[in-house]
py3Dmol code that shows the C-alpha trace and the ligand (Angstrom):
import py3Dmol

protein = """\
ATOM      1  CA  UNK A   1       2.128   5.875  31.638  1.00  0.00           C
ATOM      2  CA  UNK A   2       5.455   6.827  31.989  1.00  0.00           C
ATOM      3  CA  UNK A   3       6.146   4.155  34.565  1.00  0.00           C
ATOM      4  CA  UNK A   4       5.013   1.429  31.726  1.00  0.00           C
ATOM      5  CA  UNK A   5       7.223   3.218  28.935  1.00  0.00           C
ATOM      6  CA  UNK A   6      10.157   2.771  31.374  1.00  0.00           C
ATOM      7  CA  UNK A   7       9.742  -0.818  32.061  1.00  0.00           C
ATOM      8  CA  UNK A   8       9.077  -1.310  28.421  1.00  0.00           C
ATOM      9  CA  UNK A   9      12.279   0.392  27.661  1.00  0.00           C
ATOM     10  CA  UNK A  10      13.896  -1.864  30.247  1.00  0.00           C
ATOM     11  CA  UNK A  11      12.458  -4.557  28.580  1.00  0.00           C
ATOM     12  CA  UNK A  12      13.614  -4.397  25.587  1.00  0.00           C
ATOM     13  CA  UNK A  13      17.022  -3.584  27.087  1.00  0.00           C
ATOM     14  CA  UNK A  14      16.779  -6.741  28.696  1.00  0.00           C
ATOM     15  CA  UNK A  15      15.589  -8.854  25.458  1.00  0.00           C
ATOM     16  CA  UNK A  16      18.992  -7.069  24.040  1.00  0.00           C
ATOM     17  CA  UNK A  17      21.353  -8.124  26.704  1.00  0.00           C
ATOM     18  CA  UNK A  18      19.964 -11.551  26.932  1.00  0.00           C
ATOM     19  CA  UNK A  19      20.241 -12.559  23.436  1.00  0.00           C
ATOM     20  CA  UNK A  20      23.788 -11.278  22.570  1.00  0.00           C
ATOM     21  CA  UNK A  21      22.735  -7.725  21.215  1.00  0.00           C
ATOM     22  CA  UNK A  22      23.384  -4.445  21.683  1.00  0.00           C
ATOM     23  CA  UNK A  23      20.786  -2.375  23.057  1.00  0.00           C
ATOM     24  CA  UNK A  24      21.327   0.379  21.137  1.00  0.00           C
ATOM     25  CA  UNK A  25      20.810  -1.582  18.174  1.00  0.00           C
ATOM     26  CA  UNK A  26      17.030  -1.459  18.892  1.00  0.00           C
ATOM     27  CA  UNK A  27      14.491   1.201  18.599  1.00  0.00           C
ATOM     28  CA  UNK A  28      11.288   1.739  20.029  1.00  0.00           C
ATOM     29  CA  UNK A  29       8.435   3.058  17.845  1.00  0.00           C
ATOM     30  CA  UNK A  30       5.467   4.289  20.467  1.00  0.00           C
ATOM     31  CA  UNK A  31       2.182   3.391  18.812  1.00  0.00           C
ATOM     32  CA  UNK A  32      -0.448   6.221  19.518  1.00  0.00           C
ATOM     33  CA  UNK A  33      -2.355   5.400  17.113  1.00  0.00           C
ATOM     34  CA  UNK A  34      -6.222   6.644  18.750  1.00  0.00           C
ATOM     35  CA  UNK A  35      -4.417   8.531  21.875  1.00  0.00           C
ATOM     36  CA  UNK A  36      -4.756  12.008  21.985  1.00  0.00           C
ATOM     37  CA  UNK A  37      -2.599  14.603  21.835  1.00  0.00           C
ATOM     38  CA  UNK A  38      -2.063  15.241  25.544  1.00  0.00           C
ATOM     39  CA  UNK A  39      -1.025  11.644  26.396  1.00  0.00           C
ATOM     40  CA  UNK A  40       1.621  11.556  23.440  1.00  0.00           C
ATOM     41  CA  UNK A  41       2.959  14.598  25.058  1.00  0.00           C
ATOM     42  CA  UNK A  42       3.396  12.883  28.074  1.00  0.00           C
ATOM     43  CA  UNK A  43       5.223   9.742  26.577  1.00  0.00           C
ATOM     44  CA  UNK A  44       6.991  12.571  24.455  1.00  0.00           C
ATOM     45  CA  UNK A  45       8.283  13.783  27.896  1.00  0.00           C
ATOM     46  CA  UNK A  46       8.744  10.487  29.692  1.00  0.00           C
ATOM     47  CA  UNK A  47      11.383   9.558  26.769  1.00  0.00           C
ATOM     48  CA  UNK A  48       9.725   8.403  23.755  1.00  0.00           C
ATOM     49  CA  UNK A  49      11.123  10.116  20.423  1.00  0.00           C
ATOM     50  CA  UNK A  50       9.344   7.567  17.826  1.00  0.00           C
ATOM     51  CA  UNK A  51       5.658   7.729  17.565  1.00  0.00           C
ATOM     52  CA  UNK A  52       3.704   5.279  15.376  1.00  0.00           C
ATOM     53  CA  UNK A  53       0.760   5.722  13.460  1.00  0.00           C
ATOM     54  CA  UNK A  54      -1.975   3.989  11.761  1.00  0.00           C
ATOM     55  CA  UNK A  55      -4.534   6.828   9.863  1.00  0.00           C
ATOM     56  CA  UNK A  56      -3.441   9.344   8.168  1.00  0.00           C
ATOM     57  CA  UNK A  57      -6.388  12.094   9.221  1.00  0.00           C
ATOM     58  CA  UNK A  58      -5.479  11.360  12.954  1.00  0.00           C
ATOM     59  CA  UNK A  59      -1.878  11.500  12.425  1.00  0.00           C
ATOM     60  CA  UNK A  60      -2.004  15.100  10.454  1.00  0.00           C
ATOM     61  CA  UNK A  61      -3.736  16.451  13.106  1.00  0.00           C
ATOM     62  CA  UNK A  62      -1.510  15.157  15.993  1.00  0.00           C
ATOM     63  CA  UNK A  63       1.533  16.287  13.970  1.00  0.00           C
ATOM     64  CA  UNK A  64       0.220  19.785  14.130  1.00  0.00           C
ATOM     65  CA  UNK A  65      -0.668  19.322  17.733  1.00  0.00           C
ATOM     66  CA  UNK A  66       2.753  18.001  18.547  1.00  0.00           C
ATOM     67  CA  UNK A  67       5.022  20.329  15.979  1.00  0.00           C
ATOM     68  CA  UNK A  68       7.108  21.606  18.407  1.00  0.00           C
ATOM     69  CA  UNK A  69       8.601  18.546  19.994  1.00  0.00           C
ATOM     70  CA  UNK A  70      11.388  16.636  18.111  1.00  0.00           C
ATOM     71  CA  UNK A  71      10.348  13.310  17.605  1.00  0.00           C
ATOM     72  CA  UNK A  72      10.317  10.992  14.687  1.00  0.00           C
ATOM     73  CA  UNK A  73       7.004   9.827  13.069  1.00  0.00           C
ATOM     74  CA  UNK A  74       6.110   6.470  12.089  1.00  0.00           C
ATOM     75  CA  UNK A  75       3.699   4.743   9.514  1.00  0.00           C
ATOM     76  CA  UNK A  76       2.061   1.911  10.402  1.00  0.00           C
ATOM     77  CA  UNK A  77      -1.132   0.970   8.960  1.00  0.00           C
ATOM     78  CA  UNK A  78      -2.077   0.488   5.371  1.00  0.00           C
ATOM     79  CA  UNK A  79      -1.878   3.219   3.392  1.00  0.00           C
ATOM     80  CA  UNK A  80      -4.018   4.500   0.322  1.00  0.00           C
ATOM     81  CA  UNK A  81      -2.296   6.097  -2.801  1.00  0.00           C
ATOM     82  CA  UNK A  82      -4.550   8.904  -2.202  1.00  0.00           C
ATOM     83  CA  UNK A  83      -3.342   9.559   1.109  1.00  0.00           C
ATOM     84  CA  UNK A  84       0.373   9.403  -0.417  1.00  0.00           C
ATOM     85  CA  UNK A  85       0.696  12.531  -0.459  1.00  0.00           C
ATOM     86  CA  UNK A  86       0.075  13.239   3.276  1.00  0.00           C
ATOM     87  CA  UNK A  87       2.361  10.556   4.183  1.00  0.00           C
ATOM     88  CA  UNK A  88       5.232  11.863   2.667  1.00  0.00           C
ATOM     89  CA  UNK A  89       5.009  15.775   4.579  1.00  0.00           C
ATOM     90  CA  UNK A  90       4.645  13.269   7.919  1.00  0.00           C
ATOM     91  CA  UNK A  91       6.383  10.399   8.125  1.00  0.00           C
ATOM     92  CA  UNK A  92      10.356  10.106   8.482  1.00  0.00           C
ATOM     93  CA  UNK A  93       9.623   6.166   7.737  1.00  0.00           C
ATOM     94  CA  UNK A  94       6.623   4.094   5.914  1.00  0.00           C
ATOM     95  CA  UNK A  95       6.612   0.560   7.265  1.00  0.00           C
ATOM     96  CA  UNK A  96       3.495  -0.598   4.976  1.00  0.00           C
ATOM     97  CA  UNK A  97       4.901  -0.162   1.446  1.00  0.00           C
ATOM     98  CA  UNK A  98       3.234  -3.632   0.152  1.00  0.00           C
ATOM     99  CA  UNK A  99       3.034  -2.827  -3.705  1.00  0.00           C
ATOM    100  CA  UNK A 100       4.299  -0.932  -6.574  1.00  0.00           C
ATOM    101  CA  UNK A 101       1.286   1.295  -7.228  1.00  0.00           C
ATOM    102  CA  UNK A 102       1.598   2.762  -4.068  1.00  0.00           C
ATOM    103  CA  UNK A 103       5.607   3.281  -4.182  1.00  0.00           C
ATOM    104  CA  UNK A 104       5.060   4.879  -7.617  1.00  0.00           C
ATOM    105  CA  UNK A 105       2.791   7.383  -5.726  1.00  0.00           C
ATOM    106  CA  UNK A 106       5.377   7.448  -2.776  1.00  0.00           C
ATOM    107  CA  UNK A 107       8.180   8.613  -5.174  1.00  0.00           C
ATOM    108  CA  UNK A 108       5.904  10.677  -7.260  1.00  0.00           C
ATOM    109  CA  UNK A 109       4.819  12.845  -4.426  1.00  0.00           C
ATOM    110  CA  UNK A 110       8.102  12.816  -2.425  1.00  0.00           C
ATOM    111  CA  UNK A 111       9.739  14.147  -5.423  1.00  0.00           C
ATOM    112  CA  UNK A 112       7.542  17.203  -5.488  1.00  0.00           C
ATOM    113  CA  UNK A 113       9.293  18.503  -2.434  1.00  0.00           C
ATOM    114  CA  UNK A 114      12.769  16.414  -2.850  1.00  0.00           C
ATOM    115  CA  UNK A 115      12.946  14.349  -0.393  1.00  0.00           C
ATOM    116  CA  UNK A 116      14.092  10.750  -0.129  1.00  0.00           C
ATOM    117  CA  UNK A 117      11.484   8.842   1.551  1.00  0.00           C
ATOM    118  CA  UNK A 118      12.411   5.646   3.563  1.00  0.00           C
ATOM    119  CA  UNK A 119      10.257   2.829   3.754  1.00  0.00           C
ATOM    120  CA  UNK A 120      10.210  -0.499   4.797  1.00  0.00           C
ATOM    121  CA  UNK A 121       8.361  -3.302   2.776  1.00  0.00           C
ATOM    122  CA  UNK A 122       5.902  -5.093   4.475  1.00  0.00           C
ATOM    123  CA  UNK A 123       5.830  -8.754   4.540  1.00  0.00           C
ATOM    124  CA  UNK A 124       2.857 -11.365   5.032  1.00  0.00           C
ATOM    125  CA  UNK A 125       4.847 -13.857   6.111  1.00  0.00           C
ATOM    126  CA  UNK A 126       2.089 -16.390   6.734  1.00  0.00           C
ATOM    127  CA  UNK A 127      -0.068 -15.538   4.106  1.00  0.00           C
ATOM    128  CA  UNK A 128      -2.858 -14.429   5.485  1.00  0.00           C
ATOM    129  CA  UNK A 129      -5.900 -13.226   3.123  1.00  0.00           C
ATOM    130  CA  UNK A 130      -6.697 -10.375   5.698  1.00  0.00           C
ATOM    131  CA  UNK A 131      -3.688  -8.779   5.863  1.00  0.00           C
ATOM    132  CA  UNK A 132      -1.814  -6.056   3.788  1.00  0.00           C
ATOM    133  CA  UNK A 133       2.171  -7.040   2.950  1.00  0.00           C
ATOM    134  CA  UNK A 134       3.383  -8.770  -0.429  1.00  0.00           C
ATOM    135  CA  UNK A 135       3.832 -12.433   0.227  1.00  0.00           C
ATOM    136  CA  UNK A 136       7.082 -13.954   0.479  1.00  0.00           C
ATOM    137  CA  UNK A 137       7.491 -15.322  -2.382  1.00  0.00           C
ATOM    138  CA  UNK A 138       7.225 -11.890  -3.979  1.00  0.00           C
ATOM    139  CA  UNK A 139       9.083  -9.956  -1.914  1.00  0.00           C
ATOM    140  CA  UNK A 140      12.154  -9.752  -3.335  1.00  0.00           C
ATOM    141  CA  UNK A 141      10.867  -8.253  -7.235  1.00  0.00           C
ATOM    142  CA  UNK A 142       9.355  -6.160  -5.631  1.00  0.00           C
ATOM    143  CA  UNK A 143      12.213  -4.484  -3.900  1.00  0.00           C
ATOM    144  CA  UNK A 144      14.095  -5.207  -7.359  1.00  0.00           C
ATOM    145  CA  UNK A 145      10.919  -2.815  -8.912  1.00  0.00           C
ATOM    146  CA  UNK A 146      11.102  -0.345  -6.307  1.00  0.00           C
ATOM    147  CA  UNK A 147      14.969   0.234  -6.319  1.00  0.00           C
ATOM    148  CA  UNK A 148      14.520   1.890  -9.441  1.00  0.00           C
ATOM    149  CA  UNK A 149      12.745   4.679  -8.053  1.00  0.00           C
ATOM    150  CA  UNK A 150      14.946   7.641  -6.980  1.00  0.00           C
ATOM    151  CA  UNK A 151      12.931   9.462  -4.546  1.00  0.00           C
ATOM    152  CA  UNK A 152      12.655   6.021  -2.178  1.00  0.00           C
ATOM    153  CA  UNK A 153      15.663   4.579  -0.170  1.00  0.00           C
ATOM    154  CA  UNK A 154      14.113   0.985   1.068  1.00  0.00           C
ATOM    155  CA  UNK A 155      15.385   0.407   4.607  1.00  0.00           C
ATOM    156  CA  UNK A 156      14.383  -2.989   5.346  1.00  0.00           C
ATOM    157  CA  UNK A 157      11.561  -5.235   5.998  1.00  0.00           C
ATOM    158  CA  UNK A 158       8.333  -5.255   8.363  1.00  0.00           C
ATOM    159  CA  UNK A 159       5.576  -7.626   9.428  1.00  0.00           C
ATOM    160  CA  UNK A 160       2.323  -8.453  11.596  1.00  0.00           C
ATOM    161  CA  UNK A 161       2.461 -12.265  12.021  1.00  0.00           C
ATOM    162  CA  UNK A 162      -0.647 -13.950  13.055  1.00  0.00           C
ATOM    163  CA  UNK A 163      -1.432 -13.603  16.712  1.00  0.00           C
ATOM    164  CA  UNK A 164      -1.100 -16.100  18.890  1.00  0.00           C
ATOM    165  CA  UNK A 165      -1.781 -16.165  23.059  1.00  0.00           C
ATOM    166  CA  UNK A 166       1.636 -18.027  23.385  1.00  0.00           C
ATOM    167  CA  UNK A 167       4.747 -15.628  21.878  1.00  0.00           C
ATOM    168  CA  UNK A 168       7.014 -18.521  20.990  1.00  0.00           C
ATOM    169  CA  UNK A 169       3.991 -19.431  18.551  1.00  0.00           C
ATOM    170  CA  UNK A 170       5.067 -16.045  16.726  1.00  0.00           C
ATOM    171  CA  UNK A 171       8.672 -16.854  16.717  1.00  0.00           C
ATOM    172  CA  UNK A 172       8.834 -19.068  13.756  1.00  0.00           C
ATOM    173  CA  UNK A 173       7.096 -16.495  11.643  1.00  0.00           C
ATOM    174  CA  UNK A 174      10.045 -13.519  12.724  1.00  0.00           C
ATOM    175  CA  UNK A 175      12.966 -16.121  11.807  1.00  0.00           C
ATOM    176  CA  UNK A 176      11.542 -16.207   8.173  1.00  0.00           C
ATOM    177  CA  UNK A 177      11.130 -12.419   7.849  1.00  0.00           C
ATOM    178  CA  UNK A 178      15.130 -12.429   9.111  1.00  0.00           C
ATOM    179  CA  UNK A 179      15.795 -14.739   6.808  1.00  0.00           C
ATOM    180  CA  UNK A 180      14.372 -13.126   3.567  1.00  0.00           C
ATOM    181  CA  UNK A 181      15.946  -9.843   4.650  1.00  0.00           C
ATOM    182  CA  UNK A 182      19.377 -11.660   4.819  1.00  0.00           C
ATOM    183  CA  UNK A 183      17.952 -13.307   1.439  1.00  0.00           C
ATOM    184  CA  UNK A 184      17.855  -9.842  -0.001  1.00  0.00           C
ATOM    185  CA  UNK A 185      20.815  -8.411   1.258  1.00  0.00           C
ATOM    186  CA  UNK A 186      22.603 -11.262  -0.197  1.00  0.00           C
ATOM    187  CA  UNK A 187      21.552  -9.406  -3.323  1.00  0.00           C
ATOM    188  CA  UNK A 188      23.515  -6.437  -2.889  1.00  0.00           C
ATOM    189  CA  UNK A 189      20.573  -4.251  -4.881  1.00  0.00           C
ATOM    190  CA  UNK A 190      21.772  -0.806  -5.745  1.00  0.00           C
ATOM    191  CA  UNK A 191      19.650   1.671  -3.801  1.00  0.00           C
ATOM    192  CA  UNK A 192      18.370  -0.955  -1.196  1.00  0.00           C
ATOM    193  CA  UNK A 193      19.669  -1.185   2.239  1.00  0.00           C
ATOM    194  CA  UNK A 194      17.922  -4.363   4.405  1.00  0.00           C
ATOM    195  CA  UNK A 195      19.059  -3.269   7.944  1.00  0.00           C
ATOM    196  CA  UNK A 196      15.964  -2.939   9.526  1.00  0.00           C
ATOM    197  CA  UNK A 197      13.325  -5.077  10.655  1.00  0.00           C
ATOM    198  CA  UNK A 198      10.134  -3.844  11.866  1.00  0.00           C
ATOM    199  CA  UNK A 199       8.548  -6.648  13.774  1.00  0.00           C
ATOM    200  CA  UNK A 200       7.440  -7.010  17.455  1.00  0.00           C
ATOM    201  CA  UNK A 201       4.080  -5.764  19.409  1.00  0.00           C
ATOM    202  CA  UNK A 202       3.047  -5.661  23.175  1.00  0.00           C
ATOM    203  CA  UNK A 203       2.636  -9.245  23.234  1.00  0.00           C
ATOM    204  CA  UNK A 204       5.579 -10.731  21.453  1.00  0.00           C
ATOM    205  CA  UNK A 205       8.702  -7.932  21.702  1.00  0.00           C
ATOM    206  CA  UNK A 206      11.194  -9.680  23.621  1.00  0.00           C
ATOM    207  CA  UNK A 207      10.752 -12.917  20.852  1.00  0.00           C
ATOM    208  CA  UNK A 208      11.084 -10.496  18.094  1.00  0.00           C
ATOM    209  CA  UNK A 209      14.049  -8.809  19.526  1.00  0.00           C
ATOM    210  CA  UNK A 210      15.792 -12.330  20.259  1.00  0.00           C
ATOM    211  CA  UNK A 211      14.741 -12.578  16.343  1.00  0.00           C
ATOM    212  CA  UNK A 212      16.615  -9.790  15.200  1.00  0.00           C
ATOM    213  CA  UNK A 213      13.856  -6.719  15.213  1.00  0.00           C
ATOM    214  CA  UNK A 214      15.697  -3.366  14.748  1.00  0.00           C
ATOM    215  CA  UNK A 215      12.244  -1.652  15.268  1.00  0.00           C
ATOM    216  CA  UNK A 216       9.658  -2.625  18.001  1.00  0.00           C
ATOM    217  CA  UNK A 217       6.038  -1.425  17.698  1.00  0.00           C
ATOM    218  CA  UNK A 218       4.192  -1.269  20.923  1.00  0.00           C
ATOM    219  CA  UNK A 219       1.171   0.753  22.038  1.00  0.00           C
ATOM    220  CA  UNK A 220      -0.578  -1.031  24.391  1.00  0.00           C
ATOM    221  CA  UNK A 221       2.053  -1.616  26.912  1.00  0.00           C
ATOM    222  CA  UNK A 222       2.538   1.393  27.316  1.00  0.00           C
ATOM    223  CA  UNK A 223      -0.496   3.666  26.699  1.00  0.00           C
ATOM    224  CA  UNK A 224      -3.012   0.606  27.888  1.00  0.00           C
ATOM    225  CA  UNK A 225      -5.739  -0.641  26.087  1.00  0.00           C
ATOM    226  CA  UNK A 226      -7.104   1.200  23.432  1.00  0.00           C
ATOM    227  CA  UNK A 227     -10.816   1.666  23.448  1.00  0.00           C
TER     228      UNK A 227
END
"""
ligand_1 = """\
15
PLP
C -1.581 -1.248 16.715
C -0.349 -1.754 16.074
C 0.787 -2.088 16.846
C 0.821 -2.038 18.353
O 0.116 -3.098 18.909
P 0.080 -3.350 20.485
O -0.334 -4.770 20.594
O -0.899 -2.382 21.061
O 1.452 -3.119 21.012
C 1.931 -2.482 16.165
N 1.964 -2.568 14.821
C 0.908 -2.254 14.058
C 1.024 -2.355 12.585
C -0.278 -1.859 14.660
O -1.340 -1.577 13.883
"""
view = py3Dmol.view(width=600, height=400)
view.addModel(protein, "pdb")
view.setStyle({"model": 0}, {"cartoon": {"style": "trace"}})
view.addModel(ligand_1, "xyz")
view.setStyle({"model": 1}, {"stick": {}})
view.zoomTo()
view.show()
């Protein structure tokens, strides 16, 4: 395990360097979503200091588990206004913010203990009926709605493109979500910052990072297949 997060970290060192960037400029969010508690420790130890997760009832208990370590925590999946909330005690960043019901929750609940919560807003770029994000064309009221709420600071944009075998298949899909974000930015909306993009998994990081991805989420290169 800690052999695979170090050539993943060389990676996407590599991805950097090849396509003009600096490799600083990218951050790697370690997805442990369904790997227990022990194994995070180890990729805690090995170097990883963002963990990404998908359900909120695992990731409460693995935050106890794991209180004593300093690492940032990461939401991933979809998340229910119900399990708002939760979210907000956990997570340093929300990737998944797809509507405004659920940022009006986000803000509500975030306000209860003052805290600015950052979240990203997550994109379906190819309009896909089984996937969470707002479409495209959408996106950008949305962030309009959501910059009116005080206890969010929007961060940027996310996405799961369809998967494909062959990574340059995904590329296409990752040039669109950069060029909404610079869309958006172009906006200059009070409140709204658009310098990250979450986008990039086991099987198509180095393409994303070539893209522009400030955040790359990848579990199974590094903790294997999940079962
Ligand atoms: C599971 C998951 C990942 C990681 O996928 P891998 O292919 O295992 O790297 C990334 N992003 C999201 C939203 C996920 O649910």
């Amino acid at each position: 395990m800690k052999n695979n997060l170090e050539s993943v970290m060389d990676r996407i060192k590599q991805a950097a360097v090849s396509s003009g960037r600096n490799p600083e400029t990218i951050r790697l969010v370690a997805v442990s979503k369904t790997i227990p508690a022990e194994t995070v420790e180890k990729a805690i130890d090995a170097g990883a200091d963002i963990l990404g997760e998908n359900y909120i009832q695992e990731a409460r208990t693995k935050f106890n588990d794991l209180s004593s370590y300093p690492v940032s925590w990461h939401f991933i999946g979809h998340l229910q206004t119900n399990k708002a909330k939760y979210a907000v005690r956990i997570f340093d960043l929300i990737h998944s913010v797809d509507s405004l019901k659920l940022a009006i929750e986000l803000d509500k609940q975030a306000k209860k203990t003052d805290k600015i919560q950052n979240i990203l807003i997550q994109v379906n770029v190819a309009d896909e009926s089984s996937k969470s994000g707002v479409s495209v064309q959408n996106t950008l009221n949305l962030v309009k709605e959501i910059s009116d709420l005080k206890n969010l600071a929007i961060k940027g944009l996310m996405t799961m493109p369809p998967f494909f075998n062959a990574p340059e298949k995904v590329r296409p899909f990752f040039k669109n979500l950069r060029s909404l974000r610079d869309q958006i930015s172009k906006e200059s909306i009070h409140n709204v910052a658009m310098d990250e993009l979450s986008m990039g998994m086991t099987g198509d990081f180095e393409v994303a990072i070539e893209e522009g991805a400030t955040l790359v989420r990848i579990g199974t290169a590094i903790f294997g297949e999940r079962i």
